[in-house]
C-alpha positions as CSV (number, residue, x, y, z in Angstrom):
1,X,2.4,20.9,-5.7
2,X,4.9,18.9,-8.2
3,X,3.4,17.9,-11.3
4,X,2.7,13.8,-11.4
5,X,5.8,12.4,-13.6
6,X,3.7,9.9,-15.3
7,X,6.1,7.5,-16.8
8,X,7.4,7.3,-13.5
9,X,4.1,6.3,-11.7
10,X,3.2,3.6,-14.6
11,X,6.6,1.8,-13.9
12,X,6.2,2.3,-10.1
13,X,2.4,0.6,-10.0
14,X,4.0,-2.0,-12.9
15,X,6.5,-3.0,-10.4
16,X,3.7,-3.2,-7.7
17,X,6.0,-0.6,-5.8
18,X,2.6,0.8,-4.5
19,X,4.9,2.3,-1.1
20,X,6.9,4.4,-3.5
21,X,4.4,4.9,-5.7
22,X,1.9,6.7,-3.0
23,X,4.9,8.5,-0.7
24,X,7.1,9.3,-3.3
25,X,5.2,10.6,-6.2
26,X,1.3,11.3,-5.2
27,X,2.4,12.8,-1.7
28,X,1.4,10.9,0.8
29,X,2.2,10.6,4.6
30,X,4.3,7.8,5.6
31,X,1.9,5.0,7.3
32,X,1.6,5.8,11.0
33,X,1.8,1.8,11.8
34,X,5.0,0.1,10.2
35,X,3.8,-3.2,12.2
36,X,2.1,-6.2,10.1
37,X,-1.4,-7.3,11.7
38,X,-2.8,-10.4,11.0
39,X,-6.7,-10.8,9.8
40,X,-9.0,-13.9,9.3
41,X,-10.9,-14.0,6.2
42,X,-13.2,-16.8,5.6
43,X,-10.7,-19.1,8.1
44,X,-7.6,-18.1,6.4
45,X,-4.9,-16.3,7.9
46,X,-3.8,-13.1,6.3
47,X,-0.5,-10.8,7.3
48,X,-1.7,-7.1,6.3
49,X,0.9,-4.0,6.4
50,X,0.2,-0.1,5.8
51,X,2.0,1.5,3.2
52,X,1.0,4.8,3.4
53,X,-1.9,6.9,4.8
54,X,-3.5,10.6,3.5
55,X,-6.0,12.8,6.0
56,X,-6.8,9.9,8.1
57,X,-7.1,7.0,5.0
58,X,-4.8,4.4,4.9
59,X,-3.4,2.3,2.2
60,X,-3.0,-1.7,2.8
61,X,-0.9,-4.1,1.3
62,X,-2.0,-7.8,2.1
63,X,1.4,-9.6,2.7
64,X,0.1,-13.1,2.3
65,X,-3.0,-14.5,-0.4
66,X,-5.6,-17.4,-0.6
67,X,-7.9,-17.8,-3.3
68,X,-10.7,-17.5,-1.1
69,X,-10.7,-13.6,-0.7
């Protein structure tokens, strides 16, 4: 296994390029979904897409925010 490049992961996760940040540096599996899904959260609407998933665990990024959640 490659050792982490540090710098590089602290200017990845500064630039919330968490997609990069997981596939590209820590190892991860691209996600098996690509499609967004849409949740409900307390009556708002929310658009929710993996970025990356590891031995069944996925990673999320929620496309769209409310102050509510």
């Amino acid at each position: 296994m490659a050792k982490l490049d540090v710098q590089k992961a602290r200017d990845l996760l500064q630039g919330f390029d968490f997609g990069k940040l997981f596939v590209a540096e820590l190892g991860w599996s691209q996600p098996t979904n690509r499609q967004s899904t849409s949740f409900d959260c307390i009556g708002d609407k929310f658009q929710r897409k993996q970025i990356a998933q590891l031995s069944g665990v996925v990673v999320l990024s929620k496309l769209s925010m409310a102050a509510t959640c």
